[in-house]
LUMRO-559398 format. One record per residue: residue number from 0; x, y, z of N, C-alpha, C in turn; residue in one letter. Coordinates in Angstrom, 1 decimal. Layout:
N
 seq   n_c1   n_c2   n_c3  ca_c1  ca_c2  ca_c3   c_c1   c_c2   c_c3 type
 NUM      X      Y      Z      X      Y      Z      X      Y      Z    A
...
//
This chain:
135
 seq   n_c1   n_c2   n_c3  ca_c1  ca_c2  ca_c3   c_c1   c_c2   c_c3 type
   0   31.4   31.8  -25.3   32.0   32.7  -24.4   30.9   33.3  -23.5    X
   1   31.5   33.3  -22.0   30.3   33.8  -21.2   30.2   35.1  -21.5    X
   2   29.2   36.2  -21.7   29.2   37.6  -21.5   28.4   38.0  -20.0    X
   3   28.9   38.6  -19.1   28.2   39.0  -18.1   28.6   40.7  -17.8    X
   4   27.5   41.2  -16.9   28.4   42.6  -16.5   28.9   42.7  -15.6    X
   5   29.5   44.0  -15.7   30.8   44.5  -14.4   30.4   45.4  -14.3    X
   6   31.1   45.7  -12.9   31.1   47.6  -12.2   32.0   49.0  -12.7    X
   7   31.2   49.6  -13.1   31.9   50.8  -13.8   32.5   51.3  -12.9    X
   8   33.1   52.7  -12.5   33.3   53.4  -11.7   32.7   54.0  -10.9    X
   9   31.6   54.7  -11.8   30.2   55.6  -11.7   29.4   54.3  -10.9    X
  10   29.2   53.4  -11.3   28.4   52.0  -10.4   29.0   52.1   -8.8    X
  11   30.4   52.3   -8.6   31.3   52.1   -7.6   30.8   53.0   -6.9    X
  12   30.8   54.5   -7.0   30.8   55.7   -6.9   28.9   55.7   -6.5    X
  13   28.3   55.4   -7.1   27.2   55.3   -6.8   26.9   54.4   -5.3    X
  14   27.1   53.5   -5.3   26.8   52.5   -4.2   27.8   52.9   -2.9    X
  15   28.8   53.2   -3.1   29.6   53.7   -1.9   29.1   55.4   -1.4    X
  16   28.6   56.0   -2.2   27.6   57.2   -1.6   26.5   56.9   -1.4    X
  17   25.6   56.0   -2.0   24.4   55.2   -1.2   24.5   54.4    0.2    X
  18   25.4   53.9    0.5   26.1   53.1    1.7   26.7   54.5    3.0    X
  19   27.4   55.0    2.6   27.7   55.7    3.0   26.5   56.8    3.6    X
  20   25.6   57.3    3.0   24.0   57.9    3.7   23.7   57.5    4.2    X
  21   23.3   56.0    4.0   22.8   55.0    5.0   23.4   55.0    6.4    X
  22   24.3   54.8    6.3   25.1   54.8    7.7   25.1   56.3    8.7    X
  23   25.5   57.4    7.7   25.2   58.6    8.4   23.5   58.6    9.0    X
  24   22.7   58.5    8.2   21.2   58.2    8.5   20.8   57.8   10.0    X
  25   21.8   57.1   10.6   21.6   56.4   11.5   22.7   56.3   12.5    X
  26   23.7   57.2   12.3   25.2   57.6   13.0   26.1   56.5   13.1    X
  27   25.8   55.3   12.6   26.9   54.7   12.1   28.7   55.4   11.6    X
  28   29.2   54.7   12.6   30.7   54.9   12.4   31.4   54.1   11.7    X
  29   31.4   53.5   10.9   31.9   52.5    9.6   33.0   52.9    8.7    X
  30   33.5   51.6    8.0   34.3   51.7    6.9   33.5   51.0    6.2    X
  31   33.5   51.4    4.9   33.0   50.9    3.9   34.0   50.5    2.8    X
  32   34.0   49.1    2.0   34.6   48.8    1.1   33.6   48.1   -0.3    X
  33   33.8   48.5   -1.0   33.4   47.8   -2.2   34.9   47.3   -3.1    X
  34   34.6   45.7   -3.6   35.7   45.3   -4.2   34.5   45.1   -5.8    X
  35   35.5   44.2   -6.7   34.8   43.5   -7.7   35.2   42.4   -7.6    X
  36   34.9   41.5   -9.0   34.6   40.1   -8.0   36.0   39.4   -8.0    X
  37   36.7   39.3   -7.9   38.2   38.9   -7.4   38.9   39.1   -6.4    X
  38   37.8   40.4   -5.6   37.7   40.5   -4.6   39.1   41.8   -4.2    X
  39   39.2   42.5   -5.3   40.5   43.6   -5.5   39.5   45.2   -4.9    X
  40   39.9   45.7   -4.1   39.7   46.8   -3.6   39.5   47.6   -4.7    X
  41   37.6   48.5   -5.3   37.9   49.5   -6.2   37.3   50.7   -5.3    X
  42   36.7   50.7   -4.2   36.0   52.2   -3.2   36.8   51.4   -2.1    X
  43   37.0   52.7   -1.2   37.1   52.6   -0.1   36.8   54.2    1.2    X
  44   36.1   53.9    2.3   36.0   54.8    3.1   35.9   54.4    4.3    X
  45   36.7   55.5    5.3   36.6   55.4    7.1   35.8   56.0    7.7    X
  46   34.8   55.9    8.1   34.1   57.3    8.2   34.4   58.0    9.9    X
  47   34.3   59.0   10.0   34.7   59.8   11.4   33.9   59.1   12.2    X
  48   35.1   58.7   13.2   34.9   57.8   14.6   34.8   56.3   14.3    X
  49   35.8   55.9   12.9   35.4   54.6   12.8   36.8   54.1   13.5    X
  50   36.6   52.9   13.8   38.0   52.5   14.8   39.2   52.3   13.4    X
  51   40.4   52.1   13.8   41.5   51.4   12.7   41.2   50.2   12.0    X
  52   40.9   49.4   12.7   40.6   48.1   12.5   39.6   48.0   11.7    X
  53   38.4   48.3   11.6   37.4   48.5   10.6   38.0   48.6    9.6    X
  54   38.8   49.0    8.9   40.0   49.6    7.7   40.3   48.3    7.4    X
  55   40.6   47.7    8.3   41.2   45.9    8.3   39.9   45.0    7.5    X
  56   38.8   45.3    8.4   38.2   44.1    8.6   36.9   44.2    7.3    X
  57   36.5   45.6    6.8   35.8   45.9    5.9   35.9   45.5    4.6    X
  58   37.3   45.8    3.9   37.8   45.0    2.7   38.4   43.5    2.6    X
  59   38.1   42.7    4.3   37.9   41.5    3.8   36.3   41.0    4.2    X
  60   35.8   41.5    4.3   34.5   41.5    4.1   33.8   41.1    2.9    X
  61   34.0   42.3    2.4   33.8   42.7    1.1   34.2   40.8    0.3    X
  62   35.6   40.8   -0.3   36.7   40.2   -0.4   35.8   38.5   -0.5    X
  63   35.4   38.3    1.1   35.4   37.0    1.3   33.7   37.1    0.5    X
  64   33.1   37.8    0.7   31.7   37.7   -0.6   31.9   38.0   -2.2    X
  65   32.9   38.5   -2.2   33.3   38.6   -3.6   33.3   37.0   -4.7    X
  66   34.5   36.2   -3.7   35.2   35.3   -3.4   34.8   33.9   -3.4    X
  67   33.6   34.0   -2.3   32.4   32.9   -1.9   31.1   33.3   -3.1    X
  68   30.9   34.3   -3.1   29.3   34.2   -4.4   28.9   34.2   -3.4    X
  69   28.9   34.5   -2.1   27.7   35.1   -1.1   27.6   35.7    0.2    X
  70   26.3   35.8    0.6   26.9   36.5    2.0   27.8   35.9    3.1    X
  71   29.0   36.9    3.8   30.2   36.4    4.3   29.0   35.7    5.5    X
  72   27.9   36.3    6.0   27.2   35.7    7.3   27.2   34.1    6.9    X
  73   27.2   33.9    5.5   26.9   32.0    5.7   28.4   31.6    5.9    X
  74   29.0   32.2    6.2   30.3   31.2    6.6   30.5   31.4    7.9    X
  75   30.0   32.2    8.9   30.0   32.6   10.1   28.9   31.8   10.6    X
  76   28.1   31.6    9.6   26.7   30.5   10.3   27.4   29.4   10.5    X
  77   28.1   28.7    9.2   28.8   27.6    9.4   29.6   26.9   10.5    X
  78   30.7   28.1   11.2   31.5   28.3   11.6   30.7   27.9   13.2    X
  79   29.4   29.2   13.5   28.8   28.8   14.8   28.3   27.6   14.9    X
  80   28.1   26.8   13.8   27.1   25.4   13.7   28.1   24.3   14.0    X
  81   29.1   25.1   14.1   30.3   23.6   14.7   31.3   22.9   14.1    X
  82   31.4   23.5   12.8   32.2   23.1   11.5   33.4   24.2   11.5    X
  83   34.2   24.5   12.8   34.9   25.2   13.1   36.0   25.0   11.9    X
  84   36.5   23.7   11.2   37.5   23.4   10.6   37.4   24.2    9.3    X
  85   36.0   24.9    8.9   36.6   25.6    7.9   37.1   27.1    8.4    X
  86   37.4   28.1    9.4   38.2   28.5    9.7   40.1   29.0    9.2    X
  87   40.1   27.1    8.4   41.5   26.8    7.7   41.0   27.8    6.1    X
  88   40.0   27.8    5.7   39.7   27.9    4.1   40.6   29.1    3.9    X
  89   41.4   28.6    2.7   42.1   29.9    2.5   41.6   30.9    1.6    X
  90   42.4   31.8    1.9   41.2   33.3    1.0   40.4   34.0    2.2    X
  91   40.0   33.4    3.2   39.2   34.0    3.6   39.5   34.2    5.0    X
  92   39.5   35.9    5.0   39.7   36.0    6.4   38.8   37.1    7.0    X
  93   37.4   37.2    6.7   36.3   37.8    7.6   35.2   37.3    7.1    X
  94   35.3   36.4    8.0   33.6   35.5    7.9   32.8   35.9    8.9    X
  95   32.6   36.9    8.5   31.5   37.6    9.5   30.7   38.4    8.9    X
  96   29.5   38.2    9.5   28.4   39.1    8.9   28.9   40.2    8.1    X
  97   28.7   40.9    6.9   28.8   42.3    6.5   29.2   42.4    5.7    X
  98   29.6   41.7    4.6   30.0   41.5    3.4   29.3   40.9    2.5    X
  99   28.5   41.6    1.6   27.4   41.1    0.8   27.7   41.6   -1.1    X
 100   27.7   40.0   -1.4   27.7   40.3   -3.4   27.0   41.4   -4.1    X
 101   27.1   41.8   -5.0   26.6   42.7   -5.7   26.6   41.1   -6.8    X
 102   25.3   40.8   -6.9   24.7   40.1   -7.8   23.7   41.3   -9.1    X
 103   24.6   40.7  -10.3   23.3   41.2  -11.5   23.4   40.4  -12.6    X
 104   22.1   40.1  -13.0   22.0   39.2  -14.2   22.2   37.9  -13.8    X
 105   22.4   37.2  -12.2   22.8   36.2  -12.0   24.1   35.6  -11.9    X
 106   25.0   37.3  -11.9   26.4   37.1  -12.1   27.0   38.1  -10.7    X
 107   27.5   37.4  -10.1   28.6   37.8   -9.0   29.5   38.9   -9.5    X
 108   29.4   40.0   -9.3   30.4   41.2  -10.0   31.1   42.4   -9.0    X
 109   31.0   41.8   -7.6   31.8   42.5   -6.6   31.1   42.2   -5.6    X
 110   31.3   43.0   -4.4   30.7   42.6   -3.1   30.8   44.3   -2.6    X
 111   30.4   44.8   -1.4   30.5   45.2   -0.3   30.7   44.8    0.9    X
 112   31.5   45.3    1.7   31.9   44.7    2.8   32.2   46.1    4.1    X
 113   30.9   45.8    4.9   31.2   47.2    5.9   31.5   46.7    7.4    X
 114   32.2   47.6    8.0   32.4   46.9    9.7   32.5   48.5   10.5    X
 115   32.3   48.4   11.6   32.0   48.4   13.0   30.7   48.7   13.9    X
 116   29.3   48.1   12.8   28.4   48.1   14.0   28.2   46.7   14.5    X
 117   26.4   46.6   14.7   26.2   45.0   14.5   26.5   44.3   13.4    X
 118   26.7   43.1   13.2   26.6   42.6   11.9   25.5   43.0   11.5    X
 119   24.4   42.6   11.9   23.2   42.8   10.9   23.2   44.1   10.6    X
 120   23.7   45.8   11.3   23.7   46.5   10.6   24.5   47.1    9.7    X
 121   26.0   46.4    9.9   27.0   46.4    8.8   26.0   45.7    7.4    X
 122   25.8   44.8    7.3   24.7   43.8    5.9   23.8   45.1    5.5    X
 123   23.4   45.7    6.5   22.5   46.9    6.3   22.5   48.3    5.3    X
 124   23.8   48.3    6.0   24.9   49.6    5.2   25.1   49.0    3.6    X
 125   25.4   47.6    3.4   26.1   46.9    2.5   25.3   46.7    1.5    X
 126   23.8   46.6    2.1   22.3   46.4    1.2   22.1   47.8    0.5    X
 127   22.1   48.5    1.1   21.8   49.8    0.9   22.4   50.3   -0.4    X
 128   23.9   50.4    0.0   24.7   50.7   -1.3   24.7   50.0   -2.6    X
 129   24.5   48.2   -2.3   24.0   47.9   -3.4   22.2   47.8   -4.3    X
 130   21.9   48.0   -3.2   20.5   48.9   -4.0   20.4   49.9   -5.0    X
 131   21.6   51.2   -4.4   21.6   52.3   -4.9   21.7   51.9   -6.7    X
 132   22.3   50.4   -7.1   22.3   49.7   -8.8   21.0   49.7   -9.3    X
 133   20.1   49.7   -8.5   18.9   49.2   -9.2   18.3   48.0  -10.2    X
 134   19.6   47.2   -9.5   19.9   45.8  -10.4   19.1   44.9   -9.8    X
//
């Protein structure tokens, strides 16, 4: 039997207030989602001045790195490199930068998924909170 670990609450709670300063830090207007790895919504936050949509697009963020075992940007790389047809893949509907695994021990055990800056500074926000594990 495989044993690996998972996200407590307190783990949840941690990285979504770590992500969450990050973003303030820098006036970032974001939502932030963290899922676990099935890609099931366990945090969620809009922060003041984030659009609606961000609400949308943050927990499939999250979701599609949960989902994939990695960052949502390599399917957005894919996608620009011309291989439009995976577009079709089901499960996944934000392949775009900003949704990054929460890997520990070598094991895939949730993701973060943040939206409305750059991508690279949504991945930013998303690094940050999963740092806050120290994993």
């Amino acid at each position: 039997m495989i044993q690996k670990p998972a996200l407590t609450q307190e783990d949840v709670e941690k990285m979504g207030a770590a992500a969450e300063a990050e973003a303030g830090k820098h006036g970032f207007k974001v939502s932030i989602a963290i899922c676990d790895e099935g890609g099931h919504l366990l945090w969620f936050k809009r922060l003041d001045g984030a659009p609606p949509i961000s609400a949308y697009i943050a927990p499939q963020k999250a979701r599609t790195a949960a989902l994939g075992r990695r960052e949502s940007k390599a399917y957005e790389d894919v996608i620009n490199g011309g291989r439009t047809s995976f577009l079709s893949a089901p499960e996944l509907q934000a392949m775009l930068e900003g949704g990054v695994p929460v890997v520990v021990e070598g094991h895939v055990i949730g993701a973060v998924g943040v939206s409305n800056v750059k991508s690279h500074e949504d991945a930013q926000v998303a690094k940050a909170g999963i740092a806050a594990l120290g994993a």
